[in-house]
N, C-alpha and C positions, 0 to 999 in steps of 0.2 A: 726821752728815755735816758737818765743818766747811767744807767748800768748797758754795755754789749749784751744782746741778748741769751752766749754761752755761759756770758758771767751771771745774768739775770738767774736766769733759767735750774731751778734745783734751790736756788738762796734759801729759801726757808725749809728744807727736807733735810734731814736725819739720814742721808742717803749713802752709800757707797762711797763717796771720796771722802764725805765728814764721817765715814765711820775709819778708812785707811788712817787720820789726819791724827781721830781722837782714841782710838783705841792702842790699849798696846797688841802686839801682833799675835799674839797664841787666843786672846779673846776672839780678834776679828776674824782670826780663821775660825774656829770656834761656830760664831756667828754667822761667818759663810755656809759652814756645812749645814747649819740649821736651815739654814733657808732653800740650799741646794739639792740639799738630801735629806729634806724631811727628818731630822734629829731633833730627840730632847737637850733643852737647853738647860743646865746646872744652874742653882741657886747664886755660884760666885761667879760666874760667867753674865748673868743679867745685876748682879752686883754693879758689874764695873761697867756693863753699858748703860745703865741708870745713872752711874758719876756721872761718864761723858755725856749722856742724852742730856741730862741737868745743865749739867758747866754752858754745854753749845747754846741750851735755849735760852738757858740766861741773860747770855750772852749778845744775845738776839734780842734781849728785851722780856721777854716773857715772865712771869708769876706764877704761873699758874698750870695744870698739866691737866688732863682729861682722857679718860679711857673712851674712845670714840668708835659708839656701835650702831647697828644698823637693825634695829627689832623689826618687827611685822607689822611695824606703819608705812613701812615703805619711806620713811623718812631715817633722818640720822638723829640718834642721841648721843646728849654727854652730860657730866657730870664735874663741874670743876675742884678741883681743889690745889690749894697753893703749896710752894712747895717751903713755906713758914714754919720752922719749927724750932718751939721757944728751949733754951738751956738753961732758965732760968737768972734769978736777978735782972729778970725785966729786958733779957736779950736773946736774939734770935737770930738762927743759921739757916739759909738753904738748903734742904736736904732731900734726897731721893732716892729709893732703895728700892733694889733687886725684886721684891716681894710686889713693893707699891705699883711696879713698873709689871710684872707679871700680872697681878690679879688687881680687880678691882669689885666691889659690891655695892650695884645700883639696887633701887627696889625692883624685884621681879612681878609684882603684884599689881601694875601701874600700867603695864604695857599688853599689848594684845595677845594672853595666851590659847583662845579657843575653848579652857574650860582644863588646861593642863596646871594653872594655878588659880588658887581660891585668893580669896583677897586675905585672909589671916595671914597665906605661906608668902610671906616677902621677901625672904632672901632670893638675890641673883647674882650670878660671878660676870664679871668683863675678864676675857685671858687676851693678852697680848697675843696678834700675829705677825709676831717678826718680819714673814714675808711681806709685808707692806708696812714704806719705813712712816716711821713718825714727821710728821713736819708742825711749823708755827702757824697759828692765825690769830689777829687779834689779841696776840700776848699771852697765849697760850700756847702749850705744847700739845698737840692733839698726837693720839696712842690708838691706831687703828686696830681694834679689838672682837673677839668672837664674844656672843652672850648666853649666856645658858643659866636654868635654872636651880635651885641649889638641889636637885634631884637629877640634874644632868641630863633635861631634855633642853633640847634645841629653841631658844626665843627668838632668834634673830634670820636672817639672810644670807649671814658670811660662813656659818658655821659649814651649813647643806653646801654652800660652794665647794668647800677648802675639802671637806669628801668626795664632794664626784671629780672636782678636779684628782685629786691622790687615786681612785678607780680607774678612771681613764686612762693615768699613766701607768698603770700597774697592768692592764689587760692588753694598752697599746704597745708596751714595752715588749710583752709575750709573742704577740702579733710579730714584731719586728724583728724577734731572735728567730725566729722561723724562717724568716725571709730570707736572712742572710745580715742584719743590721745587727749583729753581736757586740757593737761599741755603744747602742745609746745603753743608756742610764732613767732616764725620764724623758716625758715627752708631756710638754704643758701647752695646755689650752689657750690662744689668744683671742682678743675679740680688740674691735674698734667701734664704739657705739656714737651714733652720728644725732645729733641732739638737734630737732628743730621746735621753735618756740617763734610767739608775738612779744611784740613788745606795744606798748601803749600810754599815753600821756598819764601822770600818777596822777595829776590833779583832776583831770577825766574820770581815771578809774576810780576813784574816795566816791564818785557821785553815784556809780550804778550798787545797787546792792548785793545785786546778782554777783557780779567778777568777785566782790569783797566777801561774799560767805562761800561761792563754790565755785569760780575760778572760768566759769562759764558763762555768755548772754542766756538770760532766760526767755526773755522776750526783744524784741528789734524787728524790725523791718529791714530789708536790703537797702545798701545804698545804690544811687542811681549805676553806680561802675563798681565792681566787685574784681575778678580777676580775668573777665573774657577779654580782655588786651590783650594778654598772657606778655606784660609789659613789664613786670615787677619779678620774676624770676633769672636770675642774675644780671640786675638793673644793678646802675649807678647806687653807689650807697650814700643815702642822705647825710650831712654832716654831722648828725647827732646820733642817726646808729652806729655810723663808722666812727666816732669819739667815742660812744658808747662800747661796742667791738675792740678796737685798738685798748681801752684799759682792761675788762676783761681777762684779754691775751697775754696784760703783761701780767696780772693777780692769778691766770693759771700758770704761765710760766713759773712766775715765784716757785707757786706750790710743787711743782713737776709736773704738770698736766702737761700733756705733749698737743696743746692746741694746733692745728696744720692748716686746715680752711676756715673760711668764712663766706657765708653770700647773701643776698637774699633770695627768700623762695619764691614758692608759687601766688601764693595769697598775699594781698597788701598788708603792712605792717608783720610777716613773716619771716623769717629770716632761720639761719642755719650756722651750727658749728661739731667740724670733724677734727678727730683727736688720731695720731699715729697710734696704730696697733700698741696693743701692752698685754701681759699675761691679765689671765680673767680675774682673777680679784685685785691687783691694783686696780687694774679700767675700772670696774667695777667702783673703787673708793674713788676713784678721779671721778665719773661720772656724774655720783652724788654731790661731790666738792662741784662739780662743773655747774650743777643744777644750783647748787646755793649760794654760787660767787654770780652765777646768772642774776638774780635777784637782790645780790646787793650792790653789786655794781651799778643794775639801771636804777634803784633808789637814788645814789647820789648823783645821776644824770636826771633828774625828775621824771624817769617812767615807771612804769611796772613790767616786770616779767611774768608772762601768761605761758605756764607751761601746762595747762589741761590741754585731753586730746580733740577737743572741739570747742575752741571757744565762742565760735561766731557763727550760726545758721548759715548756709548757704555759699561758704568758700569753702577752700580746703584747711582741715584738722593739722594738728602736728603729730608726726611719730618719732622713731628711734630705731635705725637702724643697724641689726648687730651684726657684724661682719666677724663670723667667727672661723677660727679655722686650728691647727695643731701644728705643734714644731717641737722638734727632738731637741736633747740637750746638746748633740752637734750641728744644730743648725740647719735643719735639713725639714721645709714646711712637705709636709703631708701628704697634704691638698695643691699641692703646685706639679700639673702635670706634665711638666716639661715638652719642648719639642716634638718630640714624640710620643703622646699619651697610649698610646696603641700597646707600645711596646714597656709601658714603664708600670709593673705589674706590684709594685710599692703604693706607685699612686692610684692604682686600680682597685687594689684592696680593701684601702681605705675610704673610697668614691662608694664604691657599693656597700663597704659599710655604713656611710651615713644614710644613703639611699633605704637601705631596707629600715635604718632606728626611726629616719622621718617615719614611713607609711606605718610602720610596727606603733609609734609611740606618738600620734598628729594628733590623736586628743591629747595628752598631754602638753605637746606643745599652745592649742590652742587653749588651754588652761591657763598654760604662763604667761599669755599677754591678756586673759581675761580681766574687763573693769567696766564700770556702769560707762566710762567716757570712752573708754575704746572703740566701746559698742556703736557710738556714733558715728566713727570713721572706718569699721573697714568694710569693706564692700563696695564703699561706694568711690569714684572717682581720682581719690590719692592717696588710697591704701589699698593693699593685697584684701582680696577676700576673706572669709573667713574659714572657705576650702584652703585646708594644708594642701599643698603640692609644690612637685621641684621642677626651676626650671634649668636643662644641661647647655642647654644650646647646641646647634648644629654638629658640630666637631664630638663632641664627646657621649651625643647623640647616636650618630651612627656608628662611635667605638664599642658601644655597649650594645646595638643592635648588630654587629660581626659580630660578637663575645654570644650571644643568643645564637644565633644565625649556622654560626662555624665558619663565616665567608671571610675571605681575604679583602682587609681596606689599606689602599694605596695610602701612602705617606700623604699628606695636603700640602703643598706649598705655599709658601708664604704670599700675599696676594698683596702687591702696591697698592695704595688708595691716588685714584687718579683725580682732580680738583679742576684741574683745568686751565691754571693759573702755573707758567712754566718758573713763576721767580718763589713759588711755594716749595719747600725742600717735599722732598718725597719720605712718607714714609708707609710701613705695612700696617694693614686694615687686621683686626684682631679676628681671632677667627669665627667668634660667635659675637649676635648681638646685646645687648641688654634687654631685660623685660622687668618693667617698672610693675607691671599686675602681679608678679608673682611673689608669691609670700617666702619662698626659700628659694634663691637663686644661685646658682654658682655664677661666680664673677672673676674668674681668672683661676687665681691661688688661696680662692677663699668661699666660702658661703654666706650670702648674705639675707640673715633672719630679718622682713622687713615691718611683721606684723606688729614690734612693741609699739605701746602708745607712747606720748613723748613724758609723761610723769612716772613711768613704771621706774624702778629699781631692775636692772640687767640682769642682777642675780639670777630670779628664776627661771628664765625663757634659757641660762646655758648653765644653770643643773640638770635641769629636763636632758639639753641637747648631751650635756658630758655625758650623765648616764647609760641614758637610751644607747649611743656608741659604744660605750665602755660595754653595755650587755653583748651586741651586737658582736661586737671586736673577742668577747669572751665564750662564746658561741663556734667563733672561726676557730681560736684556737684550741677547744676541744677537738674539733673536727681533722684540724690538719695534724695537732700533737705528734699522732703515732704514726706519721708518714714517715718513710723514709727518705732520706734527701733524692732520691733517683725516682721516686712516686709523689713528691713533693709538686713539683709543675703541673704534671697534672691534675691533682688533688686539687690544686688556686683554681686552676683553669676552670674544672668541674663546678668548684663552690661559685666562681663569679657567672659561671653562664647560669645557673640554679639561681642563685639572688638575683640575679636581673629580670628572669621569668618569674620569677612570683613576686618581685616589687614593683617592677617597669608600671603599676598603673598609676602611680603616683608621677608621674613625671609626667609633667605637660607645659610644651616651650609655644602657647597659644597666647592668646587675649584672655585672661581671668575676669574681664569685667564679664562676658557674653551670657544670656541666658541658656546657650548651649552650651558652654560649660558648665553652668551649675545641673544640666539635664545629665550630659555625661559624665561626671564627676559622682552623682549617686546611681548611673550604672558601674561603674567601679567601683563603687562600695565604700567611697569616700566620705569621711565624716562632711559635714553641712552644720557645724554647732552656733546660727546665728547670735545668739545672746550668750550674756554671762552665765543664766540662769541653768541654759541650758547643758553648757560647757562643762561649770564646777564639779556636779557631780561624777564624772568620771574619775577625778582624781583618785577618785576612793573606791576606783571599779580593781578589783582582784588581781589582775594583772600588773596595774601599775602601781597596788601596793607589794607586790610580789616584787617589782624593779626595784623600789627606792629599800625596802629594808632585805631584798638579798647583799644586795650593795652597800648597807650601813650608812646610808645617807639621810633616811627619817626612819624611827620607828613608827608602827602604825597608827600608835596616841599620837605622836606628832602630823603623823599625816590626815588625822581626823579633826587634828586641832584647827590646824591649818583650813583646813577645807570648810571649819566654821568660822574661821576670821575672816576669810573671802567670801563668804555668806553674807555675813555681817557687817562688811564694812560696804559690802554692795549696796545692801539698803539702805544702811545710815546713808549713804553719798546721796542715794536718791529722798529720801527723808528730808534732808539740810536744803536741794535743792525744791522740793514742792513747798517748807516752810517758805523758803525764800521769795518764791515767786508768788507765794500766797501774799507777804509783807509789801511787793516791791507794788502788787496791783492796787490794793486797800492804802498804802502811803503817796502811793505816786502816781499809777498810770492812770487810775480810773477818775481820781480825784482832778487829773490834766484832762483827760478825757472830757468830765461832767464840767469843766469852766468853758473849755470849746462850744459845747449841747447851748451852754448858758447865753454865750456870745452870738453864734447863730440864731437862738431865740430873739434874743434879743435883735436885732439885725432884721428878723424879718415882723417883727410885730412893730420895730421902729415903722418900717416901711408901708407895713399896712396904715397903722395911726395916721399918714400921711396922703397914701392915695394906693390901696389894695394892687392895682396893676401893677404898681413897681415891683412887689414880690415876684422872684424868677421862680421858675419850674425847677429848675438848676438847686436853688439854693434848699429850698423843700425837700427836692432828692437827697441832697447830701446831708441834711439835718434826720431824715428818717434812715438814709444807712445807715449813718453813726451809732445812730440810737440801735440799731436792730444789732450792730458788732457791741455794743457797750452790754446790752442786754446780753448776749450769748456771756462775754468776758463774767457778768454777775452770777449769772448761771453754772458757768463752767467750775466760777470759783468757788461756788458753793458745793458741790458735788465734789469737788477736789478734797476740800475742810474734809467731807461727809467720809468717804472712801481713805483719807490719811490719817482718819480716827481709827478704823477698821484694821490699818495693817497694822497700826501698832498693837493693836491687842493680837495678832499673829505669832503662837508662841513659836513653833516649827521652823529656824532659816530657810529654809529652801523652800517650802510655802509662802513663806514671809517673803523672797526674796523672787516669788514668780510674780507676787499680787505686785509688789511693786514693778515688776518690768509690764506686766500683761494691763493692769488697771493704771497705776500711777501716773506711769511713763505717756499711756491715752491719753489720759483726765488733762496733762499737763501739754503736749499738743493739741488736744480741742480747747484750750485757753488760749494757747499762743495763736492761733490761726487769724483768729478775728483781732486781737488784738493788735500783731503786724502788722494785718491791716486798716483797720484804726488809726495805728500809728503815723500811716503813710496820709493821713487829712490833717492831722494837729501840728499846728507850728510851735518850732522848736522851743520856741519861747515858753510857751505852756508845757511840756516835759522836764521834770526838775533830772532828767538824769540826761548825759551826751546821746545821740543818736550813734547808729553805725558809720555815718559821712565822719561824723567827729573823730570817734574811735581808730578808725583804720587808714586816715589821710591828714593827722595832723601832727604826726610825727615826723 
């Protein structure tokens, strides 16, 4: 590393000390307030941060500048252009202005609007968000940007953020002058989104078809060892992921990604990276940058990054976990219930308010991490279920059952964790435990949403969570408004013992894997939304259009648009993958399969021609399974064809978007079945693509 890592660290950002460095000082205050206090920015005020943006990237190397947005693929776009401009007689100046740097117009007509743009209406604006600075990559000047269409609906991700985040701090602000906190000003949302991923040999990966169209095994057999060693979750790091890893960290450093861990996980070839807290829409743009520096990093290491949420049958999936939580503009987190949480009626407030926006708004949330690949991981073994619930842990448990109760609870004291070992320093055991089954956990000074899959965009799962509170929080404050400060204490007291009795059924500090929770979970009246299919449609249920456009955060076109791109992009996902497994059996498996059938033929009519008794019982046996899984495989795949003719003439998404989960999703397990097993007779040599042994143990 030739640069110190403070030094490293920010090099290519647009950030707070290159704007002190390059700005003159009535701009950069200017500029501060924007950011700070939500201000409009003047035409001459982005005038002269467009010079200095220019002069610095130049400076850096760069050409080139791009409005960098995030639409409804859940990926990022951009759009380059240089910052060339001729003055004629055949010469040319750098140039960049106020305007360029504000607005930009991609085509709106190209990207996934739900039916809120026709293909003729092309116009779309990119608007610069100040709060998230500009940085380099590649010799570009990348302009993190909101997108909307030239009718000023919502096409992107950032935009629904940057409002619920403004809602939340506007109803929590209300909340907090009540209390007695008459100095904050704002109060912004942070998150830490924990990003796990496979990584996999590239030259491996070019051969399967499956990884290369949908990012998932379609078909494989287990290998002999998988992860019941539980040998590989914070194991030794191989030399090439930790090579791999170490440049990574200095290509997020650069950018400002506040990379902090690394390890490996639970599943072979698994592995993990946690980023320090940051307000929600930088993490947010760090997240995306983290996800696509993931993937070009390990290209020039010769792997591949697999961030689908299941890429291999039979180990554990990857997710993403959001660790979100709230912090005033004086510094003072929310959700950190100090010392004494009994007594700290700030942090109380705000506890039951998130408490009752979960159980009030759990279909929503389980909305926000709905996807054809999620669906493969939760529920089962290393993800939260797909029952929302919270878990408090013991401590802040029973402060909530006194607050119901009316009983008086003793202080807890701090409890030594005794080891055994007297050259171990001593230190205090926390006061509650962890619970890895639960989908919303408190984890100290924070909550941690565990259900995203590991390809989602973060955006959604903490508009959801901003709003939901922000309603919640705007609810309290009608309530208490008209109290007077001497009726005040008790009025909280009232509202928290009242919210905990009508929400307390959502809280459950148990095993979420157990079939008796899913029994008691729908006597409480708890949603159970297994699938995407089933999920989506809520979005658009009356209530939670009643949340997003009281709050100005979607209109209801937007929220119907929406609800048809996650329709839609459901089934395309499954679409791509039933073609895929359709090409990988008729190119590949069945073709290896039927030279096996050949070979064994072969093999035993040698043996006959020679002396009938040599032929085994044995070898007979295994030439008629084959054949009987080979047959099932032709079958299967024929019905597959027959049944992914069918949805596609399904005009209706949500019809369209059942047949695929309820038929498809079948069709395409009763293929895979026999084939795995199939797969576990043929030597490898016969398979033109790596097996699971190759894939997950030779990195």
């Amino acid at each position: 590393m030739s640069k110190k890592i403070p030094e490293l660290y920010g090099s290519l950002v647009f950030g707070d000390r290159v704007m002190r460095e390059k700005l003159p000082k009535e701009v950069y205050r200017a500029l501060r307030k924007t950011i700070e206090e939500n201000r409009p920015l003047g035409l001459e005020v982005a005038n002269a941060v467009a010079v200095a943006m220019k002069e610095w990237a130049v400076e850096h190397g760069a050409t080139h500048y791009t409005h960098w947005f995030q639409p409804m693929t859940g990926n990022t776009a951009e759009k380059h252009d240089s910052f060339l401009t001729p003055i004629g007689h055949g010469e040319v100046i750098m140039d960049f202005s106020g305007k360029e740097l504000i607005k930009g117009e991609p085509d709106a007509s190209s990207f996934p609007s739900g039916g809120l743009r026709a293909t003729f209406e092309a116009r779309g604006y990119t608007a610069w968000d100040p709060t998230s600075p500009a940085f380099i990559k590649d010799g570009t000047l990348y302009i993190p940007t909101a997108f909307c269409s030239y009718s000023g609906e919502a096409l992107d991700k950032k935009t629904p953020l940057l409002r619920s985040m403004e809602t939340l701090s506007k109803e929590a602000v209300k909340v907090l002058h009540l209390l007695g906190s008459t100095d904050v000003k704002s109060v912004l949302t942070t998150i830490g989104p924990e990003q796990e991923y496979f990584l996999v040999d590239k030259d491996l990966y070019a051969k399967r078809r499956d990884l290369v169209f949908t990012g998932r095994t379609l078909l494989g057999a287990m290998a002999p060892k998988g992860q019941e060693m539980e040998d590989h979750y914070f194991g030794t790091l191989k030399s090439r992921v930790s090579a791999y890893m170490h440049e990574l960290d200095e290509e997020l450093w650069k950018l400002g990604v506040p990379a902090k861990t690394k390890h490996n996980e639970v599943a072979p070839a698994q592995h993990e990276l946690a980023p320090v807290f940051d307000t929600a829409n930088i993490a947010v743009d760090h997240n995306q940058l983290t996800m696509e520096m993931m993937k070009k990093v390990a290209d020039r290491h010769g792997l591949v990054c697999l961030l689908h949420e299941k890429p291999f049958e039979g180990i554990n999936g990857s997710g993403k976990h959001n660790n979100w939580s709230m912090i005033t503009n004086t510094g003072t987190n929310l959700l950190y219930p100090g010392s004494t949480p009994r007594e700290n009626i700030q942090f109380l407030v705000f506890l039951v308010a998130v408490i009752k926006a979960v159980d009030d708004y759990a279909d929503l949330l389980r909305v926000s991490v709905a996807s054809a690949g999620n669906d493969h991981r939760l529920g089962a073994n290393e993800a939260p279920p797909a029952i929302v619930s919270i878990f408090l842990g013991d401590e802040l448990t029973e402060v909530l059952d006194s607050i119901e109760n009316g009983t008086f609870l003793a202080k807890r004291e701090a409890v030594p964790m005794e080891i055994g070992a007297a050259v171990i320093p001593r230190f205090f055991k926390d006061t509650t435990d962890r619970n890895r089954t639960s989908p919303f956990a408190f984890t100290g000074n924070k909550f941690e949403f565990r259900m995203l899959g590991s390809e989602i965009s973060v955006s959604g799962p903490n508009i959801v969570l901003n709003t939901a509170v922000a309603q919640v929080l705007r609810g309290f404050y009608e309530e208490l408004k008209d109290t007077s400060e001497s009726e005040r204490s008790e009025a909280v007291y009232d509202l928290l013992k009242r919210t905990v009795t009508q929400h307390k059924r959502v809280i459950f500090n148990g095993n979420g894997y157990t079939d008796e929770w899913v029994e008691e979970a729908e006597k409480r009246g708890l949603y159970n939304l297994k699938a995407t299919p089933d999920a989506l449609p809520h979005f658009i249920d009356e209530k939670n259009v009643k949340l997003f456009t009281d709050h100005h955060i979607f209109t209801r076109e937007e929220m119907v648009s929406r609800y048809v791109i996650l329709l839609e992009g459901y089934s395309k996902t499954l679409h791509v993958e039933a073609k895929a497994m359709l090409s990988m059996l008729h190119h590949d498996f069945l073709p290896a399969a039927e030279r096996y059938i050949a070979q064994l033929v072969s093999v035993i009519q040698g043996k006959t021609g020679v002396d009938p008794a040599l032929t085994s019982t044995a070898e007979r046996k295994r030439l008629t399974k084959i054949n009987e899984l080979v047959q099932a495989v032709y079958e299967g795949a024929d019905v597959l064809a027959e049944h992914l003719e069918k949805a596609e003439g399904i005009s209706d998404p949500l019809e369209q978007a059942k047949y695929y989960q309820q038929v498809i999703l079948q069709d395409m397990q009763d293929i895979r079945t026999p084939a795995d097993e199939a797969e576990g007779y043929l030597p490898q040599e016969l398979l033109p693509y790596p097996n699971y042994e190759a894939l997950l143990f030779s990195v």
